[in-house]
C-alpha positions as CSV (number, residue, x, y, z in Angstrom):
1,X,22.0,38.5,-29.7
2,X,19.3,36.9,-31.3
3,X,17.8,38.5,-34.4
4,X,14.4,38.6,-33.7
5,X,14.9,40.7,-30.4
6,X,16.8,42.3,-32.4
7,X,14.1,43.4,-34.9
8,X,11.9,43.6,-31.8
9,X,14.2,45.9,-29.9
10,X,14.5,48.7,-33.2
11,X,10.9,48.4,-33.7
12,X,10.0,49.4,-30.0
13,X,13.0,51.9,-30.3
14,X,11.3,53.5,-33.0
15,X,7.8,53.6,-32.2
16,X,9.3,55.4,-28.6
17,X,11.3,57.9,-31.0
18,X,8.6,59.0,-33.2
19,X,5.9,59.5,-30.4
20,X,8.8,61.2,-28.4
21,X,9.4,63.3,-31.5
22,X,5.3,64.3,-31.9
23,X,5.3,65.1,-28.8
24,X,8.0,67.0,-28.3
25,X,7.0,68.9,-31.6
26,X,3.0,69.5,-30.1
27,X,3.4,70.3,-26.7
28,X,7.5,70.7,-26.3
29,X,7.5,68.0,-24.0
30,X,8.7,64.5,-23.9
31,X,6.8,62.4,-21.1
32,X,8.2,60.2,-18.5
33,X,5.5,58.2,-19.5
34,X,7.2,57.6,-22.3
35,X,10.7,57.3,-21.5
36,X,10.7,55.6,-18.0
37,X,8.6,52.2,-19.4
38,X,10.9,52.5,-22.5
39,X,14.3,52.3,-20.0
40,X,12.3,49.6,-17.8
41,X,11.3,47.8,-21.1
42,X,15.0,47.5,-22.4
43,X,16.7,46.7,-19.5
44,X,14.2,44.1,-18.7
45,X,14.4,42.3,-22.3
46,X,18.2,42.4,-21.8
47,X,18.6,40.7,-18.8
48,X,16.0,38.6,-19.9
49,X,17.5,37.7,-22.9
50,X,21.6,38.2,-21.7
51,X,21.7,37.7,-17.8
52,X,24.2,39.9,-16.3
53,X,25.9,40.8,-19.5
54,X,22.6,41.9,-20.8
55,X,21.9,44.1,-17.3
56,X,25.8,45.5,-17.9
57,X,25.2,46.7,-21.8
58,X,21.7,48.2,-21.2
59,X,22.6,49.6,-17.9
60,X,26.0,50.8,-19.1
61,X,24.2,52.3,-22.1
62,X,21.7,53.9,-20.2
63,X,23.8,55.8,-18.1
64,X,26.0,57.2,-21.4
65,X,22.7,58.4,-22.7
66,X,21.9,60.3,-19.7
67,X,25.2,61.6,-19.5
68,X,26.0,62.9,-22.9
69,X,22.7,65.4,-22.1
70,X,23.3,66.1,-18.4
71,X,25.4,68.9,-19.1
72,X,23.2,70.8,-21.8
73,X,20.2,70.2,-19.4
74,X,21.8,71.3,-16.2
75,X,22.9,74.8,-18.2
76,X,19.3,75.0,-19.4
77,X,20.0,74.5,-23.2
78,X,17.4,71.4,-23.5
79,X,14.7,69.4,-21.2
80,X,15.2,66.7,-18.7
81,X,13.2,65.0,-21.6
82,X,15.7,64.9,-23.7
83,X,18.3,63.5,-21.6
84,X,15.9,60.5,-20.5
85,X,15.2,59.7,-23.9
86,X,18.8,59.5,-24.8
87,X,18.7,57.3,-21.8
88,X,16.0,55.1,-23.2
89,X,17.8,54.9,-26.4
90,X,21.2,53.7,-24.7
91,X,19.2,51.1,-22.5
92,X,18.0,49.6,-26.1
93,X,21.4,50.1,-28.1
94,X,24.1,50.0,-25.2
95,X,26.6,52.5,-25.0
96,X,28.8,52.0,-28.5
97,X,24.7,52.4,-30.4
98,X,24.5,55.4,-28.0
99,X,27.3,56.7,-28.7
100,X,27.0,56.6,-32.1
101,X,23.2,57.5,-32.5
102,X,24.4,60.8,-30.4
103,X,27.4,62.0,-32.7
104,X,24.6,61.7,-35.7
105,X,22.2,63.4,-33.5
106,X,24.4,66.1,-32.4
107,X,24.7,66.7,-36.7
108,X,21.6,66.6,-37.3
109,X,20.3,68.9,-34.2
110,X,23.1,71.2,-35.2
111,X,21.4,71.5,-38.8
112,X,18.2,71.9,-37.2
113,X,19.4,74.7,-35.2
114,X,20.8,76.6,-38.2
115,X,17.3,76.1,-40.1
116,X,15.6,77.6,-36.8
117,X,17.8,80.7,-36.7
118,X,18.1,81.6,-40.4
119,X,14.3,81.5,-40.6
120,X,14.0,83.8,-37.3
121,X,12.8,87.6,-38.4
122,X,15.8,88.3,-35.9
123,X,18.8,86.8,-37.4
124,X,20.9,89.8,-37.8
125,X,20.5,91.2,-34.5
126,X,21.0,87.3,-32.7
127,X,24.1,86.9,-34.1
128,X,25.1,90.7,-33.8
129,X,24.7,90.2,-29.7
130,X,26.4,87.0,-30.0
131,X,29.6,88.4,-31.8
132,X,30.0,91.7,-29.3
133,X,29.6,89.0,-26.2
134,X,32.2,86.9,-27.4
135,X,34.3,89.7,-28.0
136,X,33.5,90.9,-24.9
137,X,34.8,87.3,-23.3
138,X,37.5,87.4,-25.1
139,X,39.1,90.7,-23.9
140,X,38.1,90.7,-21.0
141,X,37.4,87.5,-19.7
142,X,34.0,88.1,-18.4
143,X,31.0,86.3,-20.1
144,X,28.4,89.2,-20.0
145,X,25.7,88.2,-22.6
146,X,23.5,90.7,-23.8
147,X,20.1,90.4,-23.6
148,X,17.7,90.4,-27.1
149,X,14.3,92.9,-26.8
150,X,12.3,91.0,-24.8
151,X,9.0,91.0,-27.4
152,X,11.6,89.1,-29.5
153,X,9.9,85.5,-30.4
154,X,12.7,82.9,-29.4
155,X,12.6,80.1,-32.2
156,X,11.9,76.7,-29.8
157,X,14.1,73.6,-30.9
158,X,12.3,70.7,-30.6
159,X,15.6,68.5,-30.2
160,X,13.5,65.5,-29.6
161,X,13.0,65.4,-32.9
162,X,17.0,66.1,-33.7
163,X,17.4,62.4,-31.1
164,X,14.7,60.5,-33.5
165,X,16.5,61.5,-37.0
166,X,20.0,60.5,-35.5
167,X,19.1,57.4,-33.9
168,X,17.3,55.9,-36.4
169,X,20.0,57.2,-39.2
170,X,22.6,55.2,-37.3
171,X,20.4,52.6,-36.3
172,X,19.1,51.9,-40.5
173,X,23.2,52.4,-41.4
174,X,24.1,49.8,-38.9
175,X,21.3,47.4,-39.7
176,X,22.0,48.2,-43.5
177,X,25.8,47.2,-43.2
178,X,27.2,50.8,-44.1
179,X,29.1,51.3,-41.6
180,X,31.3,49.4,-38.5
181,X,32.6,51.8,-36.2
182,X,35.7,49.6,-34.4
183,X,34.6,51.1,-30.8
């Protein structure tokens, strides 16, 4: 691929990833707005630039960065948001960027997660109801999760900000040469 659609490409990628990121962390929200031009946008400059191979990475990456958020969004654990702006971020980077921008994603959202529950007042009591429900599960095979009080403030994970900081890690370590993953 040429190197100045290159450039072009991680540019737009990252101006899409840090408004998705303000967003999501103002208004926990990330816009179709934002994410549908950003699919159309990619796809487009790929076929332009590739023909049908171009239409075959973006659209095959597309489809992996939906997928690797369909479940967690169909179980309630994160926005349809999310999962369209992986989407958009697979349309840019195909399915091995997507791939890999998700594994350092999933690291990094897991950190963030961690930071969000050890500063919640209710740290103690989360993960004493989350230890009696597993235990629960495991003798008895039932999942029968036990509710918290329900004046208890739920920290909010803004994981659109978790899909920024692991894309554009792997993106700057694949730009930078510091890593080839043989995939």
């Amino acid at each position: 691929m040429n190197l100045s659609i290159d450039v072009f490409l991680i540019i737009f990628l990252s101006i899409i990833l840090i408004a998705a990121a303000i967003n999501d962390l103002q208004f926990q929200k990330i816009p179709n707005l934002l994410t549908y031009p950003a699919m159309a946008i990619a796809v487009g400059c790929h076929v332009v630039m590739n023909g049908l191979n171009g239409l075959l990475f973006s659209a095959g990456g597309l489809t992996l960065g939906i997928a690797v958020f369909i479940l967690p969004y169909l179980m309630g654990g994160m926005g349809a948001g999310d999962a369209k702006l992986m989407g958009a971020v697979g349309a840019i980077l195909g399915a091995k960027g997507v791939f890999i921008a998700f594994l350092f994603t999933a690291i990094i959202g897991g950190v963030y997660a961690l930071i969000l529950l050890i500063k919640c007042q209710h740290f103690k009591e989360f993960f004493t109801r989350q230890a009696v429900t597993l235990k629960t599960f495991i003798f008895t095979r039932q999942f029968i999760p036990i509710p918290g009080d329900s004046n208890e403030k739920k920290p909010k994970l803004c994981y659109g900000i978790a899909i920024a900081l692991g894309t554009l890690f792997s993106v700057f370590l694949e730009f930078s040469g510091y890593y080839r993953f043989p995939i």
